[in-house]
C-alpha positions, 0 to 999 in steps of 0.5 A: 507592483508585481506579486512576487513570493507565490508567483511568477509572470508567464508570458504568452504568444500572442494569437493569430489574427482573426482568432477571435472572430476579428477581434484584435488580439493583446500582443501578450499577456501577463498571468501569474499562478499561484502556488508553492515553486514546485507546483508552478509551470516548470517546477519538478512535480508540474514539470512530470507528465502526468502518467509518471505523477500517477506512478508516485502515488502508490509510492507515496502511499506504501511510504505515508503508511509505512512512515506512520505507523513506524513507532510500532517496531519498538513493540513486543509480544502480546496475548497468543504469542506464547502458546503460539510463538514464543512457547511453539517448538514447530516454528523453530525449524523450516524443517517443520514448514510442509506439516504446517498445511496438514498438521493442525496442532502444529498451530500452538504447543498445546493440542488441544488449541488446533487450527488451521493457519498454515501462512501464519506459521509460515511467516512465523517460522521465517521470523524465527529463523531470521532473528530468533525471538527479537520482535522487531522482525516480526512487526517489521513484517506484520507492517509490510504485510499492511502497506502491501494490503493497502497498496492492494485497496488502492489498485482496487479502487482504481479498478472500480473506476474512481478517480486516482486521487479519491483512490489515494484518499479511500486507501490512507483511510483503510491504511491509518484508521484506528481499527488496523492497530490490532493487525499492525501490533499484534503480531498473531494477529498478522492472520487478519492482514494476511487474510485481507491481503490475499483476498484484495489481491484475488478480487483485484486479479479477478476484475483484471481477468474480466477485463482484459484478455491479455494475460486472463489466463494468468490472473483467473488462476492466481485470483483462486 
């Protein structure tokens, strides 16, 4: 009896004669694999070539991340968002965005608290102005900001020559580990996941320029 529920029979051609140094060969043989359907020779992910495999896992990844960390839209504000978000005159115009890379106290309503975090501002400023102080914008934000950094590890990790899937596995690892709830949750701290997406971004470009000539003279400049 055949087994049936994980298998199928996949006839092979017979071989040329003498192929085996004159041994005759079996006019065919049944193997069967093992597996789910859709891993089986014909199936949809087999079916792929392997470079379009290849081209789902960052999909996966940013979705996996993205998909997991999903309960964190329903949160609030926290800590520093009231002196620097929700109490902060500055962000309530995009007039305002030029002062952000100049004027420090534009950081918080109180002066006394001046710090130089210009793309924070930023990012809170285009919040404001797309959903006033509705909070799931802003978290919606901080969670793109941290799939895109873990999309960054992976390319990363693939640039140091480890295999795709030890890749994919080092980069769900940085994307769901406990220590990045503060970054997801917390939207003032969206100035971690901003900081750690622009510096994977610039390491990645710097190795890109290093090794390749096409186009070095792009990724030296953006990788500053």
């Amino acid at each position: 009896d055949h087994p049936q529920e994980y298998g199928r029979p996949l006839q092979i051609a017979p071989l040329p004669q003498g192929a085996h140094h004159g041994l005759k060969p079996k006019a065919s043989i049944h193997l069967y694999r093992r597996g789910p359907p859709f891993l089986l020779k014909g199936g949809p992910y087999r079916a792929m070539p392997f470079s379009r495999r290849l081209f789902l896992f960052p999909i996966a990844l940013f979705l996996g991340v993205f998909l997991l960390h999903l309960p964190s839209l329903g949160n609030g504000f926290h800590y520093d968002d009231g002196h620097s978000l929700l109490r902060n005159p500055h962000i309530r115009s995009l007039a305002s965005l030029p002062a952000f890379f100049h004027d420090t106290t534009t950081f918080s309503e109180h002066p006394d608290y001046a710090m130089f975090r210009p793309l924070v501002l930023v990012a809170h400023a285009l919040n404001y102005a797309w959903g006033l102080y509705d909070p799931f914008g802003y978290h919606l934000l901080n969670l793109i900001i941290h799939s895109l950094a873990t999309l960054c590890v992976y390319t990363l990790l693939k640039q140091l020559n480890l295999p795709a899937t030890a890749a994919l596995l080092g980069a769900f690892l940085f994307g769901l580990h406990p220590v990045q709830t503060e970054p997801i949750n917390y939207i003032s701290s969206r100035s971690e996941s901003l900081a750690a997406l622009f510096y994977l971004f610039a390491f990645s470009g710097f190795i890109r320029a290093s090794s390749q000539r096409e186009f070095s003279w792009l990724w030296y400049p953006l990788s500053l």
